[in-house]
C-alpha positions as a LaTeX table, in Angstrom:
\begin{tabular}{lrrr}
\hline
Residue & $x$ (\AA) & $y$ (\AA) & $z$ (\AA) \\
\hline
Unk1 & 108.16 & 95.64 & 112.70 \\
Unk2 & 110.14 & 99.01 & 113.34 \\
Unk3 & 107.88 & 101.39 & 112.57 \\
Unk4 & 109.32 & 105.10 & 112.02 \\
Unk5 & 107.42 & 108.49 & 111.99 \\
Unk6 & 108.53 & 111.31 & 111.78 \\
Unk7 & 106.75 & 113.90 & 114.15 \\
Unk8 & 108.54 & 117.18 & 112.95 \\
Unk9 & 106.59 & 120.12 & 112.17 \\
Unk10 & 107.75 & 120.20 & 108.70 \\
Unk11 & 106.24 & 116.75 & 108.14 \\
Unk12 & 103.99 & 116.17 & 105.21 \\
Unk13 & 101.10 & 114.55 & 107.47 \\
Unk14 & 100.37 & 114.84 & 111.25 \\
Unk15 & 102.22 & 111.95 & 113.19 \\
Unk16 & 98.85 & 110.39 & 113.77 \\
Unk17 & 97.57 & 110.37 & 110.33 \\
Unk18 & 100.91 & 108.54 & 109.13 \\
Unk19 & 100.91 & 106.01 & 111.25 \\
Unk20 & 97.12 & 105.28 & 110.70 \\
Unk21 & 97.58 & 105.38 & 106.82 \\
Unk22 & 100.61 & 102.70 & 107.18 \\
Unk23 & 99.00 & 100.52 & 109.39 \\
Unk24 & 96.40 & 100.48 & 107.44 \\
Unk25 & 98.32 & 99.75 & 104.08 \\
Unk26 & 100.01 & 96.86 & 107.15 \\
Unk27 & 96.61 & 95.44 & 107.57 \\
Unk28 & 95.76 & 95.51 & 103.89 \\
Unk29 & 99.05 & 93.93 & 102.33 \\
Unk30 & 98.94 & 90.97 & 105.31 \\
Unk31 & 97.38 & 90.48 & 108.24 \\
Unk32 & 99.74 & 88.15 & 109.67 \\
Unk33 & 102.77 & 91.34 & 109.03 \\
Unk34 & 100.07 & 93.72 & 110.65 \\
Unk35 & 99.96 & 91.20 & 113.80 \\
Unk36 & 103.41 & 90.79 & 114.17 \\
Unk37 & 105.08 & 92.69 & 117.00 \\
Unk38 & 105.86 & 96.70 & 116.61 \\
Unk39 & 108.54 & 98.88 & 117.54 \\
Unk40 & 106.96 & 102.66 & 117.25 \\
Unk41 & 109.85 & 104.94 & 116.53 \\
Unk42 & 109.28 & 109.12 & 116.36 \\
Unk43 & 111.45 & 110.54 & 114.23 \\
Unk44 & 113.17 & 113.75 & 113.81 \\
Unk45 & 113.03 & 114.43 & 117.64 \\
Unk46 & 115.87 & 117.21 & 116.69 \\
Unk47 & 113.54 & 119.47 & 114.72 \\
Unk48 & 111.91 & 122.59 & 116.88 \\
Unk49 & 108.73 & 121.44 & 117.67 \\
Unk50 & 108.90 & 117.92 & 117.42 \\
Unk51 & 107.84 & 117.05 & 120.72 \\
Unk52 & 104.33 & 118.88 & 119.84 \\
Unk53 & 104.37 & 115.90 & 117.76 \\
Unk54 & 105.26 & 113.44 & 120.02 \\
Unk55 & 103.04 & 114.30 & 122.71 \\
Unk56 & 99.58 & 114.10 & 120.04 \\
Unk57 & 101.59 & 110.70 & 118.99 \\
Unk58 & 101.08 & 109.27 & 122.38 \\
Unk59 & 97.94 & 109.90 & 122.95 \\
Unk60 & 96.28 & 107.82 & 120.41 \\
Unk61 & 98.74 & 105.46 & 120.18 \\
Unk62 & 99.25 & 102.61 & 123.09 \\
Unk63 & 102.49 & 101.34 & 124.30 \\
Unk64 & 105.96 & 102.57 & 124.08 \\
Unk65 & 107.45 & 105.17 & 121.66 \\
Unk66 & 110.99 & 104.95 & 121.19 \\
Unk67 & 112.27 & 108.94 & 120.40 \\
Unk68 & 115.54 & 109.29 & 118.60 \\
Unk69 & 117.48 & 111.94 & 116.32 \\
Unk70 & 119.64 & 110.07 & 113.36 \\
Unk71 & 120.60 & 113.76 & 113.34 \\
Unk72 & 122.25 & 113.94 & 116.70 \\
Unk73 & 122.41 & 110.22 & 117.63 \\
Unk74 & 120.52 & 110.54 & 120.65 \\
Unk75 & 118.20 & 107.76 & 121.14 \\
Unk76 & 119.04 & 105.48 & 118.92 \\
Unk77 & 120.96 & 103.12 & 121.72 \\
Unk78 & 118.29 & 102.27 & 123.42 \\
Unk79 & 116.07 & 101.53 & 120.17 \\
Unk80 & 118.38 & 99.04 & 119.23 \\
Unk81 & 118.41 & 97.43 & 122.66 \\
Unk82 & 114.97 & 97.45 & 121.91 \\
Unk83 & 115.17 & 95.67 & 118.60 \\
Unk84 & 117.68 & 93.39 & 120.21 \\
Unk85 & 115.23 & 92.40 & 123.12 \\
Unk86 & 112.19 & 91.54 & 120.42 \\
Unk87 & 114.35 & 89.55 & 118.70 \\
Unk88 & 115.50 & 87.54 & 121.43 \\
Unk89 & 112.05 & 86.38 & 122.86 \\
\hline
\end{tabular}
């Protein structure tokens, strides 16, 4: 599971809250889905004051955090070495 948020300022919720509420609509719609292995992906890392965002993101959130811009491009080589690597275990 590849699991994006976006942790601009402009963002309707806080980075934490959106990735609480969809893991918790994960955990509701299947439990097996919710189990599965995740990819955590901040968003946006362009926009002023994004890394505000992805500071308070990792914090409560354990593991790695993959930071990209679509924006710019930057980051998004390593996420899908990332991808790549879960896929091939």
């Amino acid at each position: 599971v590849v699991h994006l948020v976006d942790v601009s300022p402009q963002a309707d919720q806080s980075p934490v809250e959106a990735y609480r509420i969809i893991r918790k609509e994960l955990t509701e719609y299947s439990r097996d889905l919710a189990e599965k292995r995740e990819i955590v992906v901040a968003t946006k890392m362009d926009v002023t004051g994004a890394e505000k965002g992805l500071r308070r993101l990792k914090k409560e959130i354990e593991g790695e955090i993959i930071p990209i811009s679509a924006a710019t491009g930057k980051g998004i080589d390593p996420l899908i070495r990332r991808i790549f690597a879960d896929l091939s275990r």
